[in-house]
C-alpha positions as CSV (number, residue, x, y, z in Angstrom):
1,X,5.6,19.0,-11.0
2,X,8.6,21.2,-9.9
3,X,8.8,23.2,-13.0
4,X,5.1,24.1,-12.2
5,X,5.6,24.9,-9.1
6,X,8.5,27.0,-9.2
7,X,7.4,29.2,-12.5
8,X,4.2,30.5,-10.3
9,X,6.0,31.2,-6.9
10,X,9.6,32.4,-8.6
11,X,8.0,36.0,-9.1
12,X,6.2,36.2,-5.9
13,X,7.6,34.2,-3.4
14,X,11.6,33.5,-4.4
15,X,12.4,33.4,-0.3
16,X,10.1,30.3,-0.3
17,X,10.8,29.0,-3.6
18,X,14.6,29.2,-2.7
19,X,13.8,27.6,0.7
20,X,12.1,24.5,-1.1
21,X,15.0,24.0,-3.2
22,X,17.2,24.1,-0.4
23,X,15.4,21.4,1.5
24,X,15.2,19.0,-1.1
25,X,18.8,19.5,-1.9
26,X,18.9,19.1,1.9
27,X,17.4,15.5,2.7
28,X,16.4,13.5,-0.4
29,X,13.2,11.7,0.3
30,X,15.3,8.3,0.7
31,X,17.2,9.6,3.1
32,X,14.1,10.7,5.2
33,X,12.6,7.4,4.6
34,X,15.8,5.6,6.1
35,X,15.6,8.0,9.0
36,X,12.3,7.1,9.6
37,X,12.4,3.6,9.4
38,X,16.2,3.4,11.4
39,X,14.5,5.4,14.6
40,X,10.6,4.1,14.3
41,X,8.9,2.6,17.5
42,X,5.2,1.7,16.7
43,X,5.2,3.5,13.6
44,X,5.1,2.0,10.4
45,X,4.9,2.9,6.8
46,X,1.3,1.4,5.3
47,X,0.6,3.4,1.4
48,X,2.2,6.9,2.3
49,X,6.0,7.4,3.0
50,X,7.3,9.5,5.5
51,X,8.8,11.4,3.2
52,X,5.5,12.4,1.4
53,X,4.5,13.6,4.4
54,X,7.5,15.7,4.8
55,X,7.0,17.3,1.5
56,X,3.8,17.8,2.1
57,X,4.0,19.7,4.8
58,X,7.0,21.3,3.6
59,X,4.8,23.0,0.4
60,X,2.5,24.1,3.7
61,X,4.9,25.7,5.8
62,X,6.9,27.3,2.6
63,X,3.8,29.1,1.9
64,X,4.0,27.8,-1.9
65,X,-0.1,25.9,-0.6
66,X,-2.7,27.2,2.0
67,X,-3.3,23.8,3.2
68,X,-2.6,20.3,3.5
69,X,-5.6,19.2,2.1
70,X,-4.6,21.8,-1.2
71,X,-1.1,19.6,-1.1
72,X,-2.4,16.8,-1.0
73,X,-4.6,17.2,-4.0
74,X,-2.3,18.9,-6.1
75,X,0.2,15.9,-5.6
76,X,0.1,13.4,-8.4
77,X,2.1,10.5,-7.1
78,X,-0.1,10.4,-3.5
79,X,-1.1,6.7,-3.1
């Protein structure tokens, strides 16, 4: 999905593209989920992982999607 990604924002967007790297370099998604689950209080994980939300929103606020709901439907490992 990356490599998709990354060859249609590298030209236009690098600042974002580079940013996205960054972050995933940054926290790894298991490292979110422990997070997530070490500091929880009523929250719990059902079908989506914290740290598919994160991503999500990270493709949102990196510019590389308009919207969550574009994201979300672009995503092809979203339970």
């Amino acid at each position: 999905m990356w490599d998709e990604v990354l060859a249609r924002f590298e030209k236009q967007a690098p600042a974002s593209v580079m940013a996205r790297l960054a972050l995933e370099r940054a926290m790894p998604a298991a490292w979110v989920d422990e997070v997530f689950e070490a500091n929880r209080q009523r929250q719990y994980p059902r079908e989506l992982l914290f740290s598919t939300v994160v991503e999500l929103m990270s493709l949102v606020s990196l510019g590389l999607r308009p919207s969550l709901h574009a994201a979300a439907r672009q995503m092809d490992n979203l339970p």
